[in-house]
C-alpha positions, 0 to 999 in steps of 0.5 A: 500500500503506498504511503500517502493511503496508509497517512489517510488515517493519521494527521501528520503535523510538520512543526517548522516555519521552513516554506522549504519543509513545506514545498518538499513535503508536498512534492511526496504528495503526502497530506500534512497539517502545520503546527501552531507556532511555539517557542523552542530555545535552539541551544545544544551542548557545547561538547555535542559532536557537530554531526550530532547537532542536527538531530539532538535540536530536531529532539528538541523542537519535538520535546517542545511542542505544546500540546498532547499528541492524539493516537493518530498523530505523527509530529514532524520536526527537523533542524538543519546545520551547515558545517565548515570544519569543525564550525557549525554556521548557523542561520546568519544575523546581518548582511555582512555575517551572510557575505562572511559565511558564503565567503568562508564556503567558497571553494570548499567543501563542507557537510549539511546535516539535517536532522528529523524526529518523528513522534507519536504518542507512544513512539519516537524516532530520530535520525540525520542525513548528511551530504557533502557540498562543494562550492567553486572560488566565488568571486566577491561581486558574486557574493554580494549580488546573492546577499543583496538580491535573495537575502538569505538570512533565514538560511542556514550557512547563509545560502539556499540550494535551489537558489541562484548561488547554487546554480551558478557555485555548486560544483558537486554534491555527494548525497542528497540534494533534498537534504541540503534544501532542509528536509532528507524525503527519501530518508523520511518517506522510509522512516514514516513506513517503518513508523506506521 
């Protein structure tokens, strides 16, 4: 039975302002509701392993959800991180940070991880997806031009993918693109299989 019968009796709720979420939800054609907004402070360990992140703040975001979860409820929330390193760059606060971060990736190779959590009220389940991203030398004009015209400081790593500084930078990518966009499908369309 494909996947999209099976959710008719269940209500999944992605909890996550992301409109990338929201898009590569529907393009599996898998029927969702949105949660509410709620307040998760995205705060980690500072020992946790960077490639951990992800997932721990995918937990975090679950465990904050306000309200009690009915039986046929499958709660889904995920967190993406980009790493450079060792250094996890976040969602940038300025222009000026966002030319900092697509500075520091270009010509480099660096990992997105996006972590996902899958909560019913008597099940969860957690996992990460990685994939490696590796960017030409940009040119300082190019640089500006994204940051000033697509403004990318919902993002993190101060960049999106399915945007112009993907066409034209990204050389190669190793894993999943849907990853890097936010949300791992193919890695989730299995795990909501197994979930129910």
């Amino acid at each position: 039975m494909l996947l999209q019968d099976k959710l008719k009796n269940y209500r999944l709720i992605l909890a996550s302002a992301s409109p990338r979420r929201r898009e590569l939800l529907a393009a599996c054609d898998l029927d969702f509701v949105l949660a509410d907004k709620f307040e998760c402070e995205e705060c980690y360990p500072a020992d946790l392993a960077t490639d951990k992140v992800a997932e721990y703040l995918s937990q975090l975001k679950s465990n904050a959800y306000p309200h009690a979860l009915e039986e046929k409820d499958i709660l889904l929330t995920a967190d993406t991180v980009v790493i450079l390193g060792n250094k996890i760059l976040g969602k940038p606060h300025s222009e000026e940070e966002a030319v900092e971060m697509i500075s520091s990736l270009s010509g480099a190779t660096h990992k997105v991880v996006t972590g996902v959590t899958l909560r019913t009220a008597k099940q969860t389940i957690s996992f990460s997806a990685e994939s490696l991203v590796s960017f030409r030398t940009l040119e300082a004009e190019e640089v500006r031009y994204y940051v000033e015209k697509y403004r990318p400081l919902d993002k993190a790593g101060a960049y999106g993918i399915q945007e112009w500084i993907g066409y034209i930078g990204i050389e190669g990518i190793e894993g999943s693109f849907y990853n890097v966009m936010g949300l791992p499908v193919q890695r989730l369309y299995s795990a909501l299989k197994e979930l129910i």
